[in-house]
N, C-alpha and C positions, 0 to 999 in steps of 0.2 A: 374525349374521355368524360364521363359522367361523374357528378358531384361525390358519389361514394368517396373517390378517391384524393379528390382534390381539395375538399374541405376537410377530412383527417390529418393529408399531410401538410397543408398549406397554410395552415389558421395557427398553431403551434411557430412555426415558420414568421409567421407574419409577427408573430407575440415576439420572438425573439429580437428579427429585427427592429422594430419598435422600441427593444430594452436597449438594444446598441446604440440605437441613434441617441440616446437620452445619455446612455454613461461616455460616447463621443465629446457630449458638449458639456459633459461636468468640469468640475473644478482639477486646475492644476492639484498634485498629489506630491506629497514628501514624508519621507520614513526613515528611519535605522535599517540598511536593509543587512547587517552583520551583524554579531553577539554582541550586545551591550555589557561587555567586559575591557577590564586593561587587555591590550593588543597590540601588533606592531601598525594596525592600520584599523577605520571603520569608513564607512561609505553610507556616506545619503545620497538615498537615489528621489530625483524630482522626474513628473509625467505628467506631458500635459501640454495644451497651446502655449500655456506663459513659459514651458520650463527655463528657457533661454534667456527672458525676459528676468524671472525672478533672478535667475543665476545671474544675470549684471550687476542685479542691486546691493548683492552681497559678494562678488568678485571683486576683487584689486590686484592687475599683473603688477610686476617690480616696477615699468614707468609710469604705472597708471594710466595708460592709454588703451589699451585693447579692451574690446566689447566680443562677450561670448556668442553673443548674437551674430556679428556679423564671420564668423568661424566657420570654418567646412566641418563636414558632420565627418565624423571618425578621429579627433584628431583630442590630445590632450594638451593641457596648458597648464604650466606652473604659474603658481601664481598666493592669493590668500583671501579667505574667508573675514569677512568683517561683519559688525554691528556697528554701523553710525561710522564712527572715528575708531572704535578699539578690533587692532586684528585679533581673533580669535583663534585661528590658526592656517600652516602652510599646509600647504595645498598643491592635489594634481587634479583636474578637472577634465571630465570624458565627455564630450558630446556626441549625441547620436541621433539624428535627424530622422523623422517620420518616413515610412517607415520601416525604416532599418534598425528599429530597436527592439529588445524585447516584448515592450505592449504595443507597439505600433506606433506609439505616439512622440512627440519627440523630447526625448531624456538626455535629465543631466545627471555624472554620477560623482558626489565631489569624494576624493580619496584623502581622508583623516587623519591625522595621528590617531591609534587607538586609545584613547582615554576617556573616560565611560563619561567625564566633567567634559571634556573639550568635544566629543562628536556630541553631544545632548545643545550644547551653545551653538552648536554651525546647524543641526536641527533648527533650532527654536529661530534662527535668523530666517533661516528658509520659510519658517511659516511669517512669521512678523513682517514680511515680506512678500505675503502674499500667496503662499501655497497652503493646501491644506491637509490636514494629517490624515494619512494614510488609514484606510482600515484593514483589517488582515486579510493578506493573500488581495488586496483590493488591485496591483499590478499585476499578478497574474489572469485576474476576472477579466480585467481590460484587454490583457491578451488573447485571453479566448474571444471574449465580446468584439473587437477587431479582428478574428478572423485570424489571429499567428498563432493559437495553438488551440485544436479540440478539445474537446472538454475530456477527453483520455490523453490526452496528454498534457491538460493543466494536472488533472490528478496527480498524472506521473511527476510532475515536478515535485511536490511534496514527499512521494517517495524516495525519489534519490535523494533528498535533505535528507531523509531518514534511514536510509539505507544502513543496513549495520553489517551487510557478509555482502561476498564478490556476487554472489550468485543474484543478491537482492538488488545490489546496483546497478548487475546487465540487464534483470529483466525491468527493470525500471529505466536504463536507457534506451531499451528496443523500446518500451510502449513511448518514450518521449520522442523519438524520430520517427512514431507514427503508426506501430509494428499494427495497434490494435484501430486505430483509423483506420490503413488500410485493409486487415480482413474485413472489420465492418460492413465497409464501402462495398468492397464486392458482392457481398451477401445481399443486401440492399438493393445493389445495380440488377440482381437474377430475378427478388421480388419485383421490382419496378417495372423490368420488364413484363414480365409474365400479369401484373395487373393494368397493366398498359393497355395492353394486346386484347384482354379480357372485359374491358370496360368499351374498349371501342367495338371489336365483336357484339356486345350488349347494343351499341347506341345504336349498329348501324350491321345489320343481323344478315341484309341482301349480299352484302358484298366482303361481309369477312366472317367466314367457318370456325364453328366451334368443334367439328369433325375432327376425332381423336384428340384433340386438346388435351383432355381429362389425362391421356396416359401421359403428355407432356410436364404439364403441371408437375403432378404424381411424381416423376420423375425430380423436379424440379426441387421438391421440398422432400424427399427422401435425401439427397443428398443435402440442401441445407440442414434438416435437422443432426446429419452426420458429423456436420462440422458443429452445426449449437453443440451436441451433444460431446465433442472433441474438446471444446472449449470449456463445459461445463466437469468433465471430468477433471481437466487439469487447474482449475479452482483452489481445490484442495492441496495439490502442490504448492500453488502461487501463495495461499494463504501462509503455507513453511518458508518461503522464502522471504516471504517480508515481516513476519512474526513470528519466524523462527520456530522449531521443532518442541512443542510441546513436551520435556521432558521430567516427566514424577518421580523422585527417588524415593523410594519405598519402601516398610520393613519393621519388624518390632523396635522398641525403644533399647537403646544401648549397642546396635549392630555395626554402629558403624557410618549412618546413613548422611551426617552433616562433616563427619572425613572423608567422604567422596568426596560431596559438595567441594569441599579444601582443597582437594586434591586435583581436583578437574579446574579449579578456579587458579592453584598456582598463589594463594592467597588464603590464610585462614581468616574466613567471611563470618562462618558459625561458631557457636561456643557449644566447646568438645568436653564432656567430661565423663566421669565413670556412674554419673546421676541419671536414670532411666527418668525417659522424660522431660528431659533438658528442653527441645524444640515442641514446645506450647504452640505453635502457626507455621502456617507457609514460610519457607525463608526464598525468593523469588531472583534470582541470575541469569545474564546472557555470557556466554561463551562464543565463539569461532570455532569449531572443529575444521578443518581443509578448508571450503568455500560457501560452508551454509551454517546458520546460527543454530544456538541449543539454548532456550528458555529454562532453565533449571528450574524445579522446586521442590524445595528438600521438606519434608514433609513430619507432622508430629508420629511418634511412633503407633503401630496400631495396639491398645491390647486394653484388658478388662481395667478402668476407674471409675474412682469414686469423685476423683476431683475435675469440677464442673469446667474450668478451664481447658484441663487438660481433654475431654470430650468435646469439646468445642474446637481442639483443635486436630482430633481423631475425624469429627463430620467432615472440616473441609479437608482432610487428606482423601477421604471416599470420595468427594466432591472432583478432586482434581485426578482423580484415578480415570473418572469417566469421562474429561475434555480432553486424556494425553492423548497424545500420537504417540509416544515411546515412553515404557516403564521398563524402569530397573530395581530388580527386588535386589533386596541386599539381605542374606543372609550369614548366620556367623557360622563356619566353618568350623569352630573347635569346639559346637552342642549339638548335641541333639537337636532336632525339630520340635517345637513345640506347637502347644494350640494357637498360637498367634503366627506363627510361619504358616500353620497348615491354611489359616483361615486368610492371611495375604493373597497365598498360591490360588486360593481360590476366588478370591476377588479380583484374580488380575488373569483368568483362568484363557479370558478373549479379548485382552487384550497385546497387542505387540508391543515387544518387548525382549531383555536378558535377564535371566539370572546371575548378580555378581556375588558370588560365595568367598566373602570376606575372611582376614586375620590365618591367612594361607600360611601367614609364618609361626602360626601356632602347633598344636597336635592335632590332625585333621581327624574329624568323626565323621563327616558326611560323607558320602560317597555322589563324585561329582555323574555317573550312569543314573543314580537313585533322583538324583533333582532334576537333571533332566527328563527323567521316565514320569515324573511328578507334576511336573511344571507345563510338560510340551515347550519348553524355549531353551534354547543355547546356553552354554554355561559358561563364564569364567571367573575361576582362579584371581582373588584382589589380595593386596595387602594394603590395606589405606596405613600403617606404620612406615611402610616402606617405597611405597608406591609401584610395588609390582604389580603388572596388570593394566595400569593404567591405559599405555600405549595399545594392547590389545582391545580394551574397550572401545578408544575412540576409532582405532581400527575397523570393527563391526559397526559402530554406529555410523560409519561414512559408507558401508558397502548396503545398510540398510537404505539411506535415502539415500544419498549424493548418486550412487552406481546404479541404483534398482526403479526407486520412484522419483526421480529428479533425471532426468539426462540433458547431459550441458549439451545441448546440439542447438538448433534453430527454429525454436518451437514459443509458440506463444501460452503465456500463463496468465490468469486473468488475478489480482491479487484484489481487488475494490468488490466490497460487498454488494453496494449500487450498480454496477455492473454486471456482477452474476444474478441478482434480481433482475436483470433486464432481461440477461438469458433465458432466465426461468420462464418467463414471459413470453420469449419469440418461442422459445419450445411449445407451450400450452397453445399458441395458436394457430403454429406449424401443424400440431397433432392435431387440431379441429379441423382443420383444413384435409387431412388424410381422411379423416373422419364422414365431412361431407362427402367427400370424393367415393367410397365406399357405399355409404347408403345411398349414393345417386343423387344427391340434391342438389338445386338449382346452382348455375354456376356464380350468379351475385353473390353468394354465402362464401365462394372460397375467397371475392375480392375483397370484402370485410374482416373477413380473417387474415388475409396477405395481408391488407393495409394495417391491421395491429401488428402482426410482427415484423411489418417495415417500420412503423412507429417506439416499438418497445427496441430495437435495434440502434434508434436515432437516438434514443437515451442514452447510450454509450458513449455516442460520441459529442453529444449537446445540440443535436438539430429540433429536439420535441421536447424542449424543456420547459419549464413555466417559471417566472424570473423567481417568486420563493424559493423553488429547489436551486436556482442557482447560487443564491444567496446562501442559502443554508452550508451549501457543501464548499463556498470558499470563507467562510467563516471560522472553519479551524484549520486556516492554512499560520503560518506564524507570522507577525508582524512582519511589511519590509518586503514579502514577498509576494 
């Protein structure tokens, strides 16, 4: 195989390993790796060659005879936490031997009372004793960097911490047992091959045929780009699922628009009055509907002022008009239409979305044919006094995403921004590649092009990184983890 290839993929590779062996021989590690709140429990986790060794210096079983060191890995120990002479506290102790741990390396986990004074002392011994404090997300870095988890599924661990609806913590455990390694890897192993094939055909021209090749290739990256392109449609979903449905509640001042908010919340969040103009800003909530999240923002009313505030907070209601995935206009059912309805209807004219035609328990003037013939969206019938309606709302908003654009089946979603730029990337040189192929150009151009979007692929999973981005993207992981 000729250098094209093998210096693209190989050098990247080489960098990596190199960072490994360096963070292999670093310093033992210790953290909070639970909420530093009163609790029934907290847990420091130590990692590292010493872990065993420091955990002696601050372990004491009830006869004082047992050494953590000489313990079978998997096994816990009662026992207590000390500094010097004073116990600090009782104690269950986890060992877990290289590597069959988490980062591969071998960890102690000591289990705490939780209190926020007593796990902060069993810390501070851990270090004074020879470990060193943790940086964020620095045991999961080591677990990729050790080879126990790809760099899509250190991400995913952050996810699932974060996970706020069902839907956001399955696809967040699919991609943690690998879902999105192994399409990767396949996609990968088809480039690999086919530049393989293609470089050696190059070096060695007598005895291996480029003959019909071109329609093989062709073939080759027609179907990967079906799947980049599979992958990068469902982006958009993943983004819903773990940042939840963009939802703007919308509508002149006084409609009604921060008694949804209430009402959807099961909690009065916003302050309600008969004062047009009340919500000056964004007011910003999650919700659960069935199994996927709803990002609320109840938004300032739209309509003609003079007070600079209040226009300040008319701009970011237009503002968030244009990032929703789902708008609900709310208007009042007992007036007429005015210029400020007409002028919403038309701002929100492409975007998706319902109509909720509010205070249904009044005397009804609108005609709910009329607003949909107006609107182009669905209508319902609300009474935020009474909360009629409600259940129909969330009703539609589940058959909009959960049944329509989401389907719980066995499908992968890419939710990591990082990621979909990689995609973006294997696509643009997938398509050069088609490209060459067409104008008939030499066949080394398509293996330059393969070999990018076998490179921009290996970003996914952490094979072609360069150790700053590694850094960077475990540096807003949280303490401990």
């Amino acid at each position: 195989m000729s250098l094209i290839f093998s210096a693209a993929d190989m050098l990247p590779k080489i960098r990596l390993f190199e960072y490994q062996e360096e963070s292999m021989k670093g310093e033992t590690i210790a953290a909070i790796s639970t909420a530093v709140s009163s609790s029934g429990i907290g847990i420091v986790r130590i990692s590292g060659d010493q872990a065993f060794e420091i955990a002696d210096r601050v372990y004491r079983s009830p006869k004082g005879k047992k050494k953590l060191s000489e313990q079978q890995s998997h096994t816990v120990h009662y026992g207590y936490i000390c500094d010097g002479d004073e116990v600090l506290d009782e104690v269950l102790v986890v060992l877990m031997r290289a590597p069959r741990s988490f980062t591969a390396e071998d960890t102690v986990e000591i289990d705490c009372h939780g209190g926020v004074y007593a796990i902060q002392r069993v810390l501070e011994a851990v270090i004074k004793n020879g470990a060193a404090p943790a940086e964020p997300g620095e045991f999961t870095k080591r677990a990729f960097l050790n080879g126990r988890l790809d760099l899509s599924q250190a991400e995913a661990v952050m996810d699932v911490i974060q996970s706020k609806s069902e839907l956001a913590l399955s696809n967040s455990m699919s991609q943690l047992r690998g879902s999105i390694k192994n399409r990767i890897q396949k996609l990968r192993e088809v480039i690999l091959e086919d530049v393989a094939y293609l470089e050696a055909a190059l070096d060695d021209p007598e005895h291996i045929s480029l003959d019909s090749f071109d329609e093989t290739i062709e073939g080759h990256v027609r179907a990967l780009l079906k799947d980049t392109n599979h992958l990068l449609e469902n982006c958009n979903n993943g983004r819903i699922m773990k940042e939840g449905i963009q939802t703007v509640i919308v509508g002149k001042p006084n409609v009604g628009k921060s008694s949804l908010l209430n009402c959807l919340l099961r909690e009065n969040r916003a302050i309600v009055t008969n004062i047009p103009g009340t919500t000056r800003d964004t007011l910003e909530e999650d919700i659960v509907i069935g199994n996927i999240l709803l990002h609320l923002i109840d938004t300032a009313g739209i309509r003609e002022t003079e007070n600079e505030i209040e226009s300040i907070g008319i701009k970011k209601t237009k503002e968030s008009l244009e990032k929703a995935d789902f708008v609900i206009i709310v208007l009042d059912s007992s007036k007429e239409l005015s210029k400020e309805d007409y002028e919403i209807l038309d701002l929100c004219k492409n975007s998706t979305g319902v109509v909720l035609v509010n205070k249904s328990d009044l005397q009804q003037t609108l005609s709910m044919q009329e607003i949909r013939n107006l609107s182009g969206k669905d209508v319902i019938s609300f009474s935020a006094a009474k909360g009629d309606g409600l259940d129909e709302l969330e009703s539609y908003i589940k058959r909009q995403f959960i049944e329509s654009k989401i389907e719980e089946k066995d499908d992968l979603y890419i939710t990591n921004a990082r990621q979909k730029e990689a995609l973006v990337q294997t696509k643009d040189s997938l398509e050069k590649v088609l490209e060459s192929i067409e104008l008939g150009m030499p066949e080394d151009l398509y293996a330059i092009d393969l070999t990018n979007a076998y490179e921009s692929l290996g970003k996914i999973i952490g094979e072609t990184l360069e150790e700053d981005i590694i850094n960077k993207i475990f540096k807003d992981f949280c303490m401990g983890k």
